[in-house]
C-alpha positions as CSV (number, residue, x, y, z in Angstrom):
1,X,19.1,-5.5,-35.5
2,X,20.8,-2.8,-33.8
3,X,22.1,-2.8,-30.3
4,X,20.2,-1.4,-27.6
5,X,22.2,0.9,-25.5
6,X,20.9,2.5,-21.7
7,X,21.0,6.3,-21.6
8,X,22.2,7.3,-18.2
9,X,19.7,9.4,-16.6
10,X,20.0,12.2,-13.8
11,X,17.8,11.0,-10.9
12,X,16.7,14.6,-10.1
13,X,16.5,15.6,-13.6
14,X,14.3,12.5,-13.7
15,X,12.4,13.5,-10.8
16,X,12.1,17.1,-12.0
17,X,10.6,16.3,-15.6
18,X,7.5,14.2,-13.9
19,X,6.4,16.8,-11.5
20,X,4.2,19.5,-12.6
21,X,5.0,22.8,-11.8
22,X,2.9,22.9,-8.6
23,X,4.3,19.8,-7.1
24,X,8.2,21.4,-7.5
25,X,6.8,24.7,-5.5
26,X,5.7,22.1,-3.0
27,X,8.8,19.8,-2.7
28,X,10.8,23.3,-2.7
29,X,8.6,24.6,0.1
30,X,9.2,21.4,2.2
31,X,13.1,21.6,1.9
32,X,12.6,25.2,2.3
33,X,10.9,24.2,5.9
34,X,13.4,21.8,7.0
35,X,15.9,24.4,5.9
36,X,14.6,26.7,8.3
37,X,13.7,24.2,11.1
38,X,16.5,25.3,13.1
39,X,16.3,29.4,12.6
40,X,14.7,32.4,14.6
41,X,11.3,32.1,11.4
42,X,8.3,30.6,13.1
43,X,6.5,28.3,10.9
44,X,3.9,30.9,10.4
45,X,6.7,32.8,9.0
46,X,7.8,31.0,6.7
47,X,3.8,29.4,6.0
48,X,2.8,33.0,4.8
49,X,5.8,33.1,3.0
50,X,4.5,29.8,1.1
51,X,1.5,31.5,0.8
52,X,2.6,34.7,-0.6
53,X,4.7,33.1,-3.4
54,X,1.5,30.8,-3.9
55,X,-0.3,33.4,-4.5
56,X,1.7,35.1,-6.7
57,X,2.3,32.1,-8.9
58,X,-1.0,30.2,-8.9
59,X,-3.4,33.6,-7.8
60,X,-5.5,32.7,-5.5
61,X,-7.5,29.4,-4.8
62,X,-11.0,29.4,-4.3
C-alpha cells in the first residue's frame, strides 16, 4: 500500500475552479463595488457598468 500524501491547495484557486463563469463576474462585480464605495461613481455608475459588461458577456437576459 502506498502512502497517501495531501496536495496543498490554493484557497482562491480552489474557490476559482468551483464557480462558474457567471458567479466570478459576480464576486468580481461585488469587490469591484466595495472598491469604488469610497469614489466620486454613484452606484448607478458603476450598476450600468455591471450591466454593460453583462451584456456583453452573457447578451441579454430575458
Amino acid at each position: 500500500m502506498g502512502v497517501a500524501t495531501a496536495k496543498k491547495v490554493n484557497p482562491e484557486d480552489y474557490i476559482l475552479s468551483v464557480l462558474s463563469p457567471e458567479e466570478r463576474l459576480n464576486a468580481a462585480f461585488k469587490v469591484a463595488r466595495e472598491a469604488f464605495k469610497g469614489t466620486k461613481l454613484t452606484m448607478k455608475d458603476v450598476d450600468n457598468a455591471v450591466k454593460t459588461v453583462r451584456r456583453k458577456a452573457y447578451g441579454k437576459k430575458k
